[in-house]
C-alpha positions in Angstrom: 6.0 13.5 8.8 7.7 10.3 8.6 5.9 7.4 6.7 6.8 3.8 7.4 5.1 1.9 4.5 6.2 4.6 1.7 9.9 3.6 0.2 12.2 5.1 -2.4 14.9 3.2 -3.0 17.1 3.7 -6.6 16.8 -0.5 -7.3 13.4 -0.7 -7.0 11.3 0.6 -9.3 13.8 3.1 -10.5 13.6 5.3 -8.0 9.6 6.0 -7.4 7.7 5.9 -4.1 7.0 2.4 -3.5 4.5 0.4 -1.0 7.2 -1.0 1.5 9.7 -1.6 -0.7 7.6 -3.9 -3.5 7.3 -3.0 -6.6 4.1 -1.3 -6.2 4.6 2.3 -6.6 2.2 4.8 -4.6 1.3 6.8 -7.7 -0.4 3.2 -8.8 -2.0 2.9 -6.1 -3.2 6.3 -6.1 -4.4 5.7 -9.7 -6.4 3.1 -8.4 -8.4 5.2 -6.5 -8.5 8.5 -8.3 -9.8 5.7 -11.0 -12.9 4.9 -8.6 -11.7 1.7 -7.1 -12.3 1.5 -3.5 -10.1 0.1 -0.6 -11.9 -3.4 -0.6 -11.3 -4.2 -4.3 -7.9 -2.8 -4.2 -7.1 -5.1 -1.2 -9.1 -8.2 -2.8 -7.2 -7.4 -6.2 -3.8 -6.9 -4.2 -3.3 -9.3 -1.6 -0.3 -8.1 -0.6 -1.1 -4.8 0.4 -2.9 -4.1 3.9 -5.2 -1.0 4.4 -2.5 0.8 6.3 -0.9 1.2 3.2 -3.9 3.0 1.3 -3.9 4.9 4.3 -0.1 6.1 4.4 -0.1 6.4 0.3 -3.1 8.9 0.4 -1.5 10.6 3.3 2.2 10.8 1.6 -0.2 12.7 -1.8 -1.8 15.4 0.6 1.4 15.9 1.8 3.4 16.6 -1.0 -0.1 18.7 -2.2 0.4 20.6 0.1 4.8 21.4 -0.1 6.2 24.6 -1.5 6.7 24.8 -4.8 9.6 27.2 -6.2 8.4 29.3 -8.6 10.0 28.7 -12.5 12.0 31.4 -13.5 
């Protein structure tokens, strides 16, 4: 699955998952809302960000839920 507002870049915010390339990195976001904020006080708290991008950053978590992980040895 390809996501469009997701990012990783090395000069931004070292490296981490970003919200189209600001410094706002997904697992923030995801904090957010795993802290009981909802989408509304999120986007009236963030200005910058649109829904999609709540959308597309809960999306990108279930999908890297649900990858493979290698067993440690």
């Amino acid at each position: 699955m390809a996501f469009d507002r997701i990012t990783v870049s090395p000069e931004v915010c070292g490296g981490k998952a970003c919200i189209r390339g600001l410094r706002f990195p997904v697992s923030r976001l995801l904090g957010l809302l795993a802290a009981g904020e909802t989408p509304e006080s999120i986007l009236e708290a963030y200005p910058y960000l649109q829904r999609e991008d709540i959308t597309e950053a809960l999306e990108y978590a279930a999908t890297l839920a649900g990858a493979e992980v290698s067993a440690l040895p």
